[in-house]
PDB file of N, CA, C and O in Angstrom:
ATOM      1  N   UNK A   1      67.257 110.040  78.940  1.00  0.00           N
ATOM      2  CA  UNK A   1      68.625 109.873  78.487  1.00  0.00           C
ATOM      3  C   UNK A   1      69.256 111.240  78.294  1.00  0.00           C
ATOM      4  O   UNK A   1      68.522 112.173  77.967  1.00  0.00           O
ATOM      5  N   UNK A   2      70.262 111.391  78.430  1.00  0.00           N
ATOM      6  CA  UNK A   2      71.015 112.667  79.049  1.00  0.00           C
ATOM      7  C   UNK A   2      71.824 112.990  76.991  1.00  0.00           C
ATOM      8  O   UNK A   2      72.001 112.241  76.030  1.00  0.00           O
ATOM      9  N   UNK A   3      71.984 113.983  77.163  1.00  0.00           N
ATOM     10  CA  UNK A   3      72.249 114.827  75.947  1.00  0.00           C
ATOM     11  C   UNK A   3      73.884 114.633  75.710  1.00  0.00           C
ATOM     12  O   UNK A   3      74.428 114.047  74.773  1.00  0.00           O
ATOM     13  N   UNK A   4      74.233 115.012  76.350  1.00  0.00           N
ATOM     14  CA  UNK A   4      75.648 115.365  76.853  1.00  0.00           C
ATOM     15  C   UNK A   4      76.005 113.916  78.306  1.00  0.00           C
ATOM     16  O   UNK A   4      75.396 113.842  79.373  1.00  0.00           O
ATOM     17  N   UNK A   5      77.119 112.987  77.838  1.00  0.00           N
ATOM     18  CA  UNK A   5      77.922 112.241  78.428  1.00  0.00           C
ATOM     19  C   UNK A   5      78.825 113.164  79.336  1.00  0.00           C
ATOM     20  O   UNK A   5      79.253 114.166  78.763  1.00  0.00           O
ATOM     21  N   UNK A   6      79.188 112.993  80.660  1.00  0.00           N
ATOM     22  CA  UNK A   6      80.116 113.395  81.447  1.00  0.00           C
ATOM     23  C   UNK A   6      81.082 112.324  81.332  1.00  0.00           C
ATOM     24  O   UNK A   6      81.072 111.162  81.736  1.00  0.00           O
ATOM     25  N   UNK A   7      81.974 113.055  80.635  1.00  0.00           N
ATOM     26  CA  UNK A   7      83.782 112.195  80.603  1.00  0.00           C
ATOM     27  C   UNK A   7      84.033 112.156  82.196  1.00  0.00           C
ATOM     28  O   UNK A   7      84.181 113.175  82.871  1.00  0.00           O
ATOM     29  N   UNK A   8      84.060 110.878  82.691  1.00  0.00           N
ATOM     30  CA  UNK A   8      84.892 111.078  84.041  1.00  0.00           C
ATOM     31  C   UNK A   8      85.979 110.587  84.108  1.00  0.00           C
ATOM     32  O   UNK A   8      86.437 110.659  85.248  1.00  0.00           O
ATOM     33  N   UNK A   9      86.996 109.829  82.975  1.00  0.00           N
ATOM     34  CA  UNK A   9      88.211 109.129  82.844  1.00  0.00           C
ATOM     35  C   UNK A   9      89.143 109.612  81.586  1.00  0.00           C
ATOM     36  O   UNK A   9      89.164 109.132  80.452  1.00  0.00           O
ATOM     37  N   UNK A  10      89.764 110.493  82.014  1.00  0.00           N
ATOM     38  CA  UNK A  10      90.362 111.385  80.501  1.00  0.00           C
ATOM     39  C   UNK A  10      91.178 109.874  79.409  1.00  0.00           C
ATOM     40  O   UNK A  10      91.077 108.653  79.283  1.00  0.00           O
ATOM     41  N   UNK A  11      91.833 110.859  78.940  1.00  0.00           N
ATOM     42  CA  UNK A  11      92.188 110.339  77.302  1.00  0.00           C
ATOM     43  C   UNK A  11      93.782 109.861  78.102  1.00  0.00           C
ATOM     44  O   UNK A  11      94.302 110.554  78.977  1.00  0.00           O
ATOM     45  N   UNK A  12      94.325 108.665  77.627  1.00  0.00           N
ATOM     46  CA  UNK A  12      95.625 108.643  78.330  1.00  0.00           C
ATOM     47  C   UNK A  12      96.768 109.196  77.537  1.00  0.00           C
ATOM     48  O   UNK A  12      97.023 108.946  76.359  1.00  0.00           O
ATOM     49  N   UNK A  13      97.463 110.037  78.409  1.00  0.00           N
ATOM     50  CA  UNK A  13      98.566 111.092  77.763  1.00  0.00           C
ATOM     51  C   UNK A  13      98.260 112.341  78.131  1.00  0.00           C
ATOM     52  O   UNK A  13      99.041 113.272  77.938  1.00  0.00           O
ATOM     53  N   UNK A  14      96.511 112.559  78.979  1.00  0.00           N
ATOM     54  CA  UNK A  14      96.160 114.039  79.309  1.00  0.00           C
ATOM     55  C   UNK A  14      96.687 114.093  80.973  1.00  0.00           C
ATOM     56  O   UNK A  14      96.510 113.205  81.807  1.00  0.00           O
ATOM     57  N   UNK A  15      97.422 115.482  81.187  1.00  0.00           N
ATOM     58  CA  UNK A  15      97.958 115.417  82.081  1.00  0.00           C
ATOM     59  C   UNK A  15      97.457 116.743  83.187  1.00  0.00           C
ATOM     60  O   UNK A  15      98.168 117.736  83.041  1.00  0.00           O
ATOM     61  N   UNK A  16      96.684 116.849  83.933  1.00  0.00           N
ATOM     62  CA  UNK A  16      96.393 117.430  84.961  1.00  0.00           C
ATOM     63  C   UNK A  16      96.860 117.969  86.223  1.00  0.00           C
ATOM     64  O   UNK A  16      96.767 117.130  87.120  1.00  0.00           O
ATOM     65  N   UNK A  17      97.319 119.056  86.589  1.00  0.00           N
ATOM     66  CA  UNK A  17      97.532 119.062  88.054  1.00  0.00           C
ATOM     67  C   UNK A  17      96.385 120.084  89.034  1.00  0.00           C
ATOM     68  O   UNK A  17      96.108 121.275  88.886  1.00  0.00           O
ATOM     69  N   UNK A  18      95.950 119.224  89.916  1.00  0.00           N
ATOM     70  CA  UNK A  18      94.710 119.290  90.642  1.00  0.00           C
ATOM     71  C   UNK A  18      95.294 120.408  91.717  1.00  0.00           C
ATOM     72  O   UNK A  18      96.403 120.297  92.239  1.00  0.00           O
ATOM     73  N   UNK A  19      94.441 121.431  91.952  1.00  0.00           N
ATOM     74  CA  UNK A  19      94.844 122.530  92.666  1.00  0.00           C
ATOM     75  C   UNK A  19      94.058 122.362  94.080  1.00  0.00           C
ATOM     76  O   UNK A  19      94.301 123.109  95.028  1.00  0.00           O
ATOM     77  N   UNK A  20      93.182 121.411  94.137  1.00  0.00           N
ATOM     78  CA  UNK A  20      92.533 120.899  95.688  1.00  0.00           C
ATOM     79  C   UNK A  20      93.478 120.628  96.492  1.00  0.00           C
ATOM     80  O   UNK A  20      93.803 121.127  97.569  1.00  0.00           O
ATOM     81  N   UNK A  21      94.109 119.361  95.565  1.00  0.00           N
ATOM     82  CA  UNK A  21      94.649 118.192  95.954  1.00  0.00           C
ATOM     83  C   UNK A  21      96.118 118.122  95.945  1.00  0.00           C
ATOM     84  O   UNK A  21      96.811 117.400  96.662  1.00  0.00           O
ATOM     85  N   UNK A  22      96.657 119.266  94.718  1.00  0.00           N
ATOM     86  CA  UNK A  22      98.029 119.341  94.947  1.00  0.00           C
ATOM     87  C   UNK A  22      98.929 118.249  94.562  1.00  0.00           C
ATOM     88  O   UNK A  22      99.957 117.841  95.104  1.00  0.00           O
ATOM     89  N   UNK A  23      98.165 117.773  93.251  1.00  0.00           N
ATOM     90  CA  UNK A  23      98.843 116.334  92.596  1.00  0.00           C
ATOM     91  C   UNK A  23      98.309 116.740  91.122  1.00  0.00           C
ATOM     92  O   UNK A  23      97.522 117.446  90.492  1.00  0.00           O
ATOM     93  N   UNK A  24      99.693 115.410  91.020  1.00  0.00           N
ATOM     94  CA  UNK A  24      99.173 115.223  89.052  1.00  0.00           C
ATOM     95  C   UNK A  24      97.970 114.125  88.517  1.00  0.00           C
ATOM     96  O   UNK A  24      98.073 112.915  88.719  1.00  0.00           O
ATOM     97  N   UNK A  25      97.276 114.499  88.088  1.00  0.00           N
ATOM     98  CA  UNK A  25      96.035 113.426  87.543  1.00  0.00           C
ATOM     99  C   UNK A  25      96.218 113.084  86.227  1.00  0.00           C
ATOM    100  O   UNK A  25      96.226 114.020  85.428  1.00  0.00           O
ATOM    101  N   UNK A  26      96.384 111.833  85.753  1.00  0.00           N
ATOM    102  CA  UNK A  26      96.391 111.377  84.415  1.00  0.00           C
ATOM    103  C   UNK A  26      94.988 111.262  84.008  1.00  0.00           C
ATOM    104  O   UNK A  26      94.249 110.376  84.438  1.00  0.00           O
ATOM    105  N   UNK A  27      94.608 112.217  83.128  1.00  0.00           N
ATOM    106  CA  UNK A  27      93.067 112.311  83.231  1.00  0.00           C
ATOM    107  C   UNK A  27      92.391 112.829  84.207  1.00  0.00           C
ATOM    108  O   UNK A  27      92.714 112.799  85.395  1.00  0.00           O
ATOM    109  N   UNK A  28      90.967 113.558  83.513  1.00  0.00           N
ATOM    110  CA  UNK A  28      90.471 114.570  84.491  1.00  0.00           C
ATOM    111  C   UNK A  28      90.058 114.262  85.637  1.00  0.00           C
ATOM    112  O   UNK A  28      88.844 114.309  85.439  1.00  0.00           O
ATOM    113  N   UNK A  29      90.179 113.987  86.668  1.00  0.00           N
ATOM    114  CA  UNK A  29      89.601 113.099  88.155  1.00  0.00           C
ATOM    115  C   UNK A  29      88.908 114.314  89.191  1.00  0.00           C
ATOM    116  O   UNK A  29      87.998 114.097  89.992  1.00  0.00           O
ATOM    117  N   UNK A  30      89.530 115.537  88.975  1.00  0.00           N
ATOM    118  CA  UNK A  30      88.686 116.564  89.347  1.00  0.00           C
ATOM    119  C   UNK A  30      88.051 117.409  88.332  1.00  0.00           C
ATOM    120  O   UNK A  30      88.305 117.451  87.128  1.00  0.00           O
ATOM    121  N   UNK A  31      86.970 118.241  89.169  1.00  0.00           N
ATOM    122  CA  UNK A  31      86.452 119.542  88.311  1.00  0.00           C
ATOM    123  C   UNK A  31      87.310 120.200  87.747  1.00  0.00           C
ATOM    124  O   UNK A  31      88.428 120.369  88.232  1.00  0.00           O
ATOM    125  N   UNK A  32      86.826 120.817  86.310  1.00  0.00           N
ATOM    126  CA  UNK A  32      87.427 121.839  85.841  1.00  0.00           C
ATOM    127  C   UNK A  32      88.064 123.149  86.429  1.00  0.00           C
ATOM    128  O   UNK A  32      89.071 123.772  86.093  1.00  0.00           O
ATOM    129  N   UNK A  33      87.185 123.346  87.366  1.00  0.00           N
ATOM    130  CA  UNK A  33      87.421 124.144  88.682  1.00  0.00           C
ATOM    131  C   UNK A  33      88.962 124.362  89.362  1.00  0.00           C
ATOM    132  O   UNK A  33      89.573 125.399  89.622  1.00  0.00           O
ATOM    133  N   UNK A  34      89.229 123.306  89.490  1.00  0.00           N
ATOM    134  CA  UNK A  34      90.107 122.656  90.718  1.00  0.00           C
ATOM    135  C   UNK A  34      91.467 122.476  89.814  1.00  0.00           C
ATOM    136  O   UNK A  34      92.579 122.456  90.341  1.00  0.00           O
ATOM    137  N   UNK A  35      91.306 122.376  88.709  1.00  0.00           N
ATOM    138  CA  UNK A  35      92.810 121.937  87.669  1.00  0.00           C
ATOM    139  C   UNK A  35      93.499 122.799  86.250  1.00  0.00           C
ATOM    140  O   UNK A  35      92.937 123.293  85.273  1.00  0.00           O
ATOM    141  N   UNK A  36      94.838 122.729  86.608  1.00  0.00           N
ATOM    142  CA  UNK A  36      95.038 123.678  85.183  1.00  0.00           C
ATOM    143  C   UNK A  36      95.537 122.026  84.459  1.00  0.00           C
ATOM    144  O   UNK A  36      95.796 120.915  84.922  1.00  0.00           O
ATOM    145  N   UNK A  37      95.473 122.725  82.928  1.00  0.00           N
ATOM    146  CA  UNK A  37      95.572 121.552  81.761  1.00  0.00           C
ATOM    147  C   UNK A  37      95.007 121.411  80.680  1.00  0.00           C
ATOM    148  O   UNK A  37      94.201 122.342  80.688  1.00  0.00           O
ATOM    149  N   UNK A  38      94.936 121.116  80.167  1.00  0.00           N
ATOM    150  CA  UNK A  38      95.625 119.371  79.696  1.00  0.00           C
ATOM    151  C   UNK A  38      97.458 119.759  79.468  1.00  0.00           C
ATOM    152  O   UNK A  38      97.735 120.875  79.026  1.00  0.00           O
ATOM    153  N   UNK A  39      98.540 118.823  79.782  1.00  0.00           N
ATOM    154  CA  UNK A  39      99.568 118.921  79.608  1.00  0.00           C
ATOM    155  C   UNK A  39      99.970 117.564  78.848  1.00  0.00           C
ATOM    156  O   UNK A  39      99.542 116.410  78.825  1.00  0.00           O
ATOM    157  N   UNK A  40     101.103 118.348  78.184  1.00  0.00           N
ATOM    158  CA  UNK A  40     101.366 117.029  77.068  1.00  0.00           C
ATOM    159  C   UNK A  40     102.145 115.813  77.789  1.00  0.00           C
ATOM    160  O   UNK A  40     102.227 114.718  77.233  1.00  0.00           O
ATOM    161  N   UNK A  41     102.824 116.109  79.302  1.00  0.00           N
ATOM    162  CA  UNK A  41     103.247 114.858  79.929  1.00  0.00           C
ATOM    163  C   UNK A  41     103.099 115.287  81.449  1.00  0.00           C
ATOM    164  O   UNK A  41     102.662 116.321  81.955  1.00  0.00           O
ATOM    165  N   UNK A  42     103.650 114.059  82.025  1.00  0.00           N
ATOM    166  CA  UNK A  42     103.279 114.314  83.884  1.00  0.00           C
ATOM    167  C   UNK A  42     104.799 115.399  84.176  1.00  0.00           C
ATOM    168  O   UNK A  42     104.655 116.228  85.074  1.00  0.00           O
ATOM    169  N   UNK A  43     106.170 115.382  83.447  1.00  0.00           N
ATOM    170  CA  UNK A  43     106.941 116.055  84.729  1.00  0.00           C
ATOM    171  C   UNK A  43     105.719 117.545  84.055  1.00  0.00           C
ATOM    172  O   UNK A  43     105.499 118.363  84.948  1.00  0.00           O
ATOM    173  N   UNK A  44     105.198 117.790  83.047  1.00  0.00           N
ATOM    174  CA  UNK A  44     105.250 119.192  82.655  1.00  0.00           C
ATOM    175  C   UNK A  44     103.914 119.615  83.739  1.00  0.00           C
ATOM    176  O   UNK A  44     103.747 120.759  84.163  1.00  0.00           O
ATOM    177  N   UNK A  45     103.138 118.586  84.032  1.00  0.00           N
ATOM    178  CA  UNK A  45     101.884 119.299  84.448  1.00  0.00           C
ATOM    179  C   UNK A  45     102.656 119.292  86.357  1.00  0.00           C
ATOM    180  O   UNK A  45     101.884 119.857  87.131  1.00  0.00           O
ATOM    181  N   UNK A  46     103.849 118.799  86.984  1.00  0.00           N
ATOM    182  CA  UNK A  46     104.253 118.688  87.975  1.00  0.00           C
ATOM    183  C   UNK A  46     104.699 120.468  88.036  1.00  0.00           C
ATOM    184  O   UNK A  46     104.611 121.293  88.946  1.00  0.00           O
ATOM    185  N   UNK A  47     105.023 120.528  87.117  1.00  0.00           N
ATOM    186  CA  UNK A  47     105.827 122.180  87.216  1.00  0.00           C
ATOM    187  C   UNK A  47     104.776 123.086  86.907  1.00  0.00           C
ATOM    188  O   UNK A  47     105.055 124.243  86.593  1.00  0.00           O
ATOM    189  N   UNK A  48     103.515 122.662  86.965  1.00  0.00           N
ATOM    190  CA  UNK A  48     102.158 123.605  86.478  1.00  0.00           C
ATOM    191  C   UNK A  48     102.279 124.800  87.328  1.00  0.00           C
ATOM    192  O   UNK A  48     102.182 125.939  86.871  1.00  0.00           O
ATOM    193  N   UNK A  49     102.535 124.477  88.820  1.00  0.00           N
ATOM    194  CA  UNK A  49     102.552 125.875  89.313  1.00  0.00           C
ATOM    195  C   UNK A  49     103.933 126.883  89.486  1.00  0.00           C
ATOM    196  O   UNK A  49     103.805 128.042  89.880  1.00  0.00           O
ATOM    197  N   UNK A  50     105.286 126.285  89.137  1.00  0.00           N
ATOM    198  CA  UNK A  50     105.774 127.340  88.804  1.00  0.00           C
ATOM    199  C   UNK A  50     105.372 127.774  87.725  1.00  0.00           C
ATOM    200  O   UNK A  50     105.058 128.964  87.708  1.00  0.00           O
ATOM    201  N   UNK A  51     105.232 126.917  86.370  1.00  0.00           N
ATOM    202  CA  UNK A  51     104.802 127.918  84.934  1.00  0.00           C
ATOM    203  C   UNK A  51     103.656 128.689  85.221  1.00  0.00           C
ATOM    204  O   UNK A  51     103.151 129.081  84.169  1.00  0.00           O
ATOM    205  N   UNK A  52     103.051 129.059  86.211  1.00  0.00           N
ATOM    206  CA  UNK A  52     101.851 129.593  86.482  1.00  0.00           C
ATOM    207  C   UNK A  52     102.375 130.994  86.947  1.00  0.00           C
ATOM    208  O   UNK A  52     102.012 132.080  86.496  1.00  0.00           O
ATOM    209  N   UNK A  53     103.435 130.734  88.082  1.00  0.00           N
ATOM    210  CA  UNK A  53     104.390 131.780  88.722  1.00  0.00           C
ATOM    211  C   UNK A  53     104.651 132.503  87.803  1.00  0.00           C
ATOM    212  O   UNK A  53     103.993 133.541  87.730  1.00  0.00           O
ATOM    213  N   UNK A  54     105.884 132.192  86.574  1.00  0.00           N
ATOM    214  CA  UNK A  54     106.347 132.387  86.170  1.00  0.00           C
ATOM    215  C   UNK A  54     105.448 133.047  84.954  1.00  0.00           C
ATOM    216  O   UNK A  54     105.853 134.138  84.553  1.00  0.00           O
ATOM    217  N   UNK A  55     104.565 132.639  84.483  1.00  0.00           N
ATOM    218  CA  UNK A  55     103.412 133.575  83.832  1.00  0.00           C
ATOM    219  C   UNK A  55     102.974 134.834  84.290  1.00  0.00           C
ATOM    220  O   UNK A  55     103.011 135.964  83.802  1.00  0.00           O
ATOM    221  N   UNK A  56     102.524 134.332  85.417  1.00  0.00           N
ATOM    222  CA  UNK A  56     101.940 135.613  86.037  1.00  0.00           C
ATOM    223  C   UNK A  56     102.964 136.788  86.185  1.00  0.00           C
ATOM    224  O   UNK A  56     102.454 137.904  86.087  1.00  0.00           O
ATOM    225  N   UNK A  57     104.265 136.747  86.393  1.00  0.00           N
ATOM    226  CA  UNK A  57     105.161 137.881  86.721  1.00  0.00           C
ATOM    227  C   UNK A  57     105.335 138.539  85.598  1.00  0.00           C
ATOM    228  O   UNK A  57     105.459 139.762  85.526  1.00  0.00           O
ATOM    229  N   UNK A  58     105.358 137.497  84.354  1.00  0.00           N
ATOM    230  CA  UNK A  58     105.715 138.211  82.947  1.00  0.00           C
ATOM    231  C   UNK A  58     104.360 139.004  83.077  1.00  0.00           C
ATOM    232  O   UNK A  58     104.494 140.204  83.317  1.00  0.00           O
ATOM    233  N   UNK A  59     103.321 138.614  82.979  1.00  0.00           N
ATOM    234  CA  UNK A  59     101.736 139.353  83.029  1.00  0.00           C
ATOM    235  C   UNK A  59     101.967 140.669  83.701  1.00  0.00           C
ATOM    236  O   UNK A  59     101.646 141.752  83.212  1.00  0.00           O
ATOM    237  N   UNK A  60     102.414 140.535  84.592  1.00  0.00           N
ATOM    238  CA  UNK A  60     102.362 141.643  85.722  1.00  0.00           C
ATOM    239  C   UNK A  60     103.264 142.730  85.972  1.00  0.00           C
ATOM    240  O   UNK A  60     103.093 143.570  86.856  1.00  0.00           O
ATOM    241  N   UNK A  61     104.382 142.690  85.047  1.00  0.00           N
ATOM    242  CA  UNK A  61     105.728 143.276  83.946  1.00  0.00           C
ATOM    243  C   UNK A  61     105.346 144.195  83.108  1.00  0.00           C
ATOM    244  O   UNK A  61     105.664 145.380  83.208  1.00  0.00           O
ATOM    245  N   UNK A  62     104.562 143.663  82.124  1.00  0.00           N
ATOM    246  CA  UNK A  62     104.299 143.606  80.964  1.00  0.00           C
ATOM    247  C   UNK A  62     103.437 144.906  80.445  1.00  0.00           C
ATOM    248  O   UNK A  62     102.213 144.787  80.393  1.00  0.00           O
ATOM    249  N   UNK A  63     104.015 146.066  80.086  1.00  0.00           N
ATOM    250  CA  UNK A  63     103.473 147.317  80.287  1.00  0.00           C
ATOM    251  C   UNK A  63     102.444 147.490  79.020  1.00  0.00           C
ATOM    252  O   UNK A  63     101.924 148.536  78.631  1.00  0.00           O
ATOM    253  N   UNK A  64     102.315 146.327  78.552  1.00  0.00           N
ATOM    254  CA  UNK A  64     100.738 146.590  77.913  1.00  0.00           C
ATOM    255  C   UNK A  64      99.217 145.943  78.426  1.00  0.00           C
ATOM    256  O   UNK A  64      98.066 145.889  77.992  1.00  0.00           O
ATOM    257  N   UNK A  65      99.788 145.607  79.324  1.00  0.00           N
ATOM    258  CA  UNK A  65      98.805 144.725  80.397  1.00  0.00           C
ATOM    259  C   UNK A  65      98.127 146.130  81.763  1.00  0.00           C
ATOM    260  O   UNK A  65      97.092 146.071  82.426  1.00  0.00           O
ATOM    261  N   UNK A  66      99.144 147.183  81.752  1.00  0.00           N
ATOM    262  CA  UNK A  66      99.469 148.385  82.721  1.00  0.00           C
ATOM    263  C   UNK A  66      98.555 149.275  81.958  1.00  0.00           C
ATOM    264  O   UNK A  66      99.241 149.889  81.142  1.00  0.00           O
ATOM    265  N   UNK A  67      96.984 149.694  81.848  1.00  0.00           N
ATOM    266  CA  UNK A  67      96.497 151.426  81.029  1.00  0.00           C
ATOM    267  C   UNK A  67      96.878 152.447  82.057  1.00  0.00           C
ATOM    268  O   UNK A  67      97.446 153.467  81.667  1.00  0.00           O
ATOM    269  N   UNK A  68      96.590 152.256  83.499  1.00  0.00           N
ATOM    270  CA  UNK A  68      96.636 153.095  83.802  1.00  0.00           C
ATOM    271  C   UNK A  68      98.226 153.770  85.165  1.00  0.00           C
ATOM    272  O   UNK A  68      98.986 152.803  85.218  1.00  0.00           O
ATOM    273  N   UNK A  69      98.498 154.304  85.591  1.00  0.00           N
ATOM    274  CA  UNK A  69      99.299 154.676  86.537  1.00  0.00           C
ATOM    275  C   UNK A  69      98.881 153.943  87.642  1.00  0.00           C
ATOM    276  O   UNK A  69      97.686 153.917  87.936  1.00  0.00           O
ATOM    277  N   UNK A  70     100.174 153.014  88.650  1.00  0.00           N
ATOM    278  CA  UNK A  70     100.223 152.376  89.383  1.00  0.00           C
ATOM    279  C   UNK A  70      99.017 152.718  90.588  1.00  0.00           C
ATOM    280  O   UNK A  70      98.121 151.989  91.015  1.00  0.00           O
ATOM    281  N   UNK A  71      99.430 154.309  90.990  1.00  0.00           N
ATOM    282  CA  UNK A  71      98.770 155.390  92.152  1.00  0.00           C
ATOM    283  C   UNK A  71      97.162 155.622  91.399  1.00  0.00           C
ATOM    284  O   UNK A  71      96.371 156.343  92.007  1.00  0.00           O
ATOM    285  N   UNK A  72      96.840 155.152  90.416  1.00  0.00           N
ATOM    286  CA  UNK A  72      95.811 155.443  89.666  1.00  0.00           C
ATOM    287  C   UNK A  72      95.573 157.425  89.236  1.00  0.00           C
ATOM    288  O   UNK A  72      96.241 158.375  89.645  1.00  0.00           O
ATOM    289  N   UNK A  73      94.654 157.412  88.515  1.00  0.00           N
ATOM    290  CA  UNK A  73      94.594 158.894  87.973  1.00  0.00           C
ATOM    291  C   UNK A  73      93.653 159.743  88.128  1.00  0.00           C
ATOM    292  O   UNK A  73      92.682 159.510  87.408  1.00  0.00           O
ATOM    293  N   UNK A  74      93.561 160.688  88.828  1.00  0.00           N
ATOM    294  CA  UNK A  74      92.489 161.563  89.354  1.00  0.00           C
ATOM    295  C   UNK A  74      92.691 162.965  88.377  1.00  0.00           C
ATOM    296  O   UNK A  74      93.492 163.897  88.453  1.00  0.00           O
ATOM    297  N   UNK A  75      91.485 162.632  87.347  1.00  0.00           N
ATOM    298  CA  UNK A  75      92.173 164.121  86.647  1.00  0.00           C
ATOM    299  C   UNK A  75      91.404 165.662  86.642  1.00  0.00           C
ATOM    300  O   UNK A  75      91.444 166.532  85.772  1.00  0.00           O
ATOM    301  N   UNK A  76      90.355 165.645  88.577  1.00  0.00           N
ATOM    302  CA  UNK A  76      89.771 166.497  88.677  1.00  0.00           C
ATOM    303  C   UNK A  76      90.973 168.162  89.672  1.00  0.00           C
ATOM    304  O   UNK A  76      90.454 169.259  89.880  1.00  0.00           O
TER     305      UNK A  76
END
């Protein structure tokens, strides 16, 4: 008898969007791997990959995210 249960049918209201498959899953139906989430409804986990976009640019902005010089630093 196994220690640990594998959930294969999420909680209803958990909202998934599957990055294989390129859809929304109500409940986990893929690997952890494959999905960002849990979202509190379906349009929000539909827009998962612009808020992903839109994360990442602030990330990538964000001059405390930046230690070193773009050209990097050679200080011989």
């Amino acid at each position: 008898m196994a220690l640990f249960k594998k959930r294969t049918v999420g909680k209803p209201g958990e909202w998934y969007y599957c990055l294989e498959h390129k859809k929304v899953e109500e409940g986990p139906e893929c690997p952890n791997k494959d999905r960002f989430g849990p979202y509190a409804s379906r349009p929000e986990a539909e827009h998962a990959m612009e808020t992903a976009r839109a994360r990442n640019l602030q990330w990538e902005n964000d001059p405390k995210w930046h230690d070193a010089p773009a050209g990097g630093r050679n200080d011989e």
